[in-house]
N, C-alpha and C positions, 0 to 999 in steps of 0.2 A: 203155765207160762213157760216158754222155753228158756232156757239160760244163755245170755248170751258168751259167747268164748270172748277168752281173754286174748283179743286181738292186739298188735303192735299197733301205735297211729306211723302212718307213715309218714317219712323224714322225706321231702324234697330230696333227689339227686345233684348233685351240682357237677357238671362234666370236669373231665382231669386238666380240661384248655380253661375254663375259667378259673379252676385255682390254681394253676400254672403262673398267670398272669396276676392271679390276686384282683380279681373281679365279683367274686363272692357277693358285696354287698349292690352292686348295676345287676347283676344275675338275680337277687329276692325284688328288687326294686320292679323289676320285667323289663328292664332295658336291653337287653341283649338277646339276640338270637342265634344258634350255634345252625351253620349251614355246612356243606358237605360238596365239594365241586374239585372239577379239574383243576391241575398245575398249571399256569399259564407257560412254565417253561416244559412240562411233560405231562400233556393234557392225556396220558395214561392212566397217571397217577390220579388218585384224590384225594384232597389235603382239606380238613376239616376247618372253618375260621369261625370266630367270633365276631358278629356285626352289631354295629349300633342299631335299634331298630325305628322309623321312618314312619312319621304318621300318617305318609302316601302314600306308604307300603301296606298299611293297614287299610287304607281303603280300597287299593287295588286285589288285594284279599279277598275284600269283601266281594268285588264287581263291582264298584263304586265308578273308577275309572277303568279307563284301557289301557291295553299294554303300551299304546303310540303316546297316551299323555304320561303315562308313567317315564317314559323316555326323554318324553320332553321337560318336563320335573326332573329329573338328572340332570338335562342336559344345562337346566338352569343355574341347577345347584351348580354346577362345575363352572356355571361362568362367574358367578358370584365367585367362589376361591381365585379363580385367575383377576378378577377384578382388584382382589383385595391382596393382591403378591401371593398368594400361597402355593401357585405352582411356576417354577421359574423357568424360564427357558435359554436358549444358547446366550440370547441376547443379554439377558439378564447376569448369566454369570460371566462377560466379558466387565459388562457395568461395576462389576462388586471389585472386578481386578484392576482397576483403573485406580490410582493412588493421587492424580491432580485432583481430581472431581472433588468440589467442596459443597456441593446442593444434589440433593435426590428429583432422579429423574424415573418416570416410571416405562416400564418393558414395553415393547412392543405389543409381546401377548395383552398386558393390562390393559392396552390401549384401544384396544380390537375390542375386550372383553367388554370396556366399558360403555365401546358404543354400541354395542350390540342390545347389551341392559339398560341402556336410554331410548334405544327405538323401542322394545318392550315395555318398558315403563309408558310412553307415550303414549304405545298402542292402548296398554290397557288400563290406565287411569290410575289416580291415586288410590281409591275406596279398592280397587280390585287387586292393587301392586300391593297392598299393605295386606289385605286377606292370604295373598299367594307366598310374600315372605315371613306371614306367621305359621304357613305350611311348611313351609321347604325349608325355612333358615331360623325359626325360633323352634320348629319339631310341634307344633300344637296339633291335638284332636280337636276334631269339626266341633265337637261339643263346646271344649274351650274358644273357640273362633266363634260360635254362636252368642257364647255368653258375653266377650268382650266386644262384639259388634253390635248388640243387642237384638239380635235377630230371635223372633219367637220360635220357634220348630228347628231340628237335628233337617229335615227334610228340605227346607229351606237354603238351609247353608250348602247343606250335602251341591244340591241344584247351581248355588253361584257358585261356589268349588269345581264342577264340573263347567260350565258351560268360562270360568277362566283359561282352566286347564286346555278345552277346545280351541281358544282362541291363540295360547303359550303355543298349540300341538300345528298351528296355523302359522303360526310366526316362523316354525324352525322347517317347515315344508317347502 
């Protein structure tokens, strides 16, 4: 029998941006992805980031969806932040300077945001609005979305996830 050599176990690497930031423990968990792109101010350069990773992202990985529903999954997500104040605009920060105002009034943006995710809701019903924001806005894998929907088969789910996504990828066309 041959001997085997006294090999090292090897130790995970953990890049110099996640301990910079003290992300160590979202980095063993697998939440993060270290990606590699252009400046947006000197798209010569490229500047390395750390992202949260996206359970839409994982299926577009896979070929699950396409690149157009993937965008429209963005484009979603972003209306939900603006729906809920998280990105302000001109209007918003005249609103914050105003010193009589004694009741909150919501942005222009917000306003836009929210009716645009009331026709999508409408479109696409409650059973499919609640599958679509356990993707995009709770972060679930199709797995978890099967279990808590009670649907039998990963291939099931996968199929209403997509032909959602077609109808999201229909909305913003």
């Amino acid at each position: 029998m041959a001997r085997k050599r006294n090999a090292k176990k090897k130790t995970p690497t953990i890049p110099a941006l996640v301990k910079e930031h003290n992300l160590t423990e979202r980095w063993h968990r697998g939440e993060l992805v270290i990606e590699v792109g252009p400046e947006p101010d000197n798209p010569k350069q490229n500047v390395t980031r750390a992202r949260r990773k996206c359970a839409y992202d994982e299926l577009w990985n896979r070929g699950v969806i396409t690149d157009e529903q993937r965008m429209a999954v963005q484009t979603y997500a972003i209306l939900c932040e603006q729906a809920t104040g998280a990105c302000q605009d001109a209007l918003a920060r005249v609103n914050l300077l105003r010193e009589s105002r004694h009741y909150w009034e919501p942005t222009h943006t917000m306003l836009i945001a929210t009716g645009k995710l009331r026709e999508i809701w409408s479109i696409l019903g409650r059973k499919q609005t609640d599958i679509l924001n356990m993707l995009v806005l709770r972060n679930m894998r199709a797995k978890e979305i099967a279990r808590i929907t009670n649907t039998p088969s990963y291939h099931q789910i996968t199929g209403r996830i997509k032909g959602i996504l077609e109808r999201l990828e229909d909305f913003f066309q």
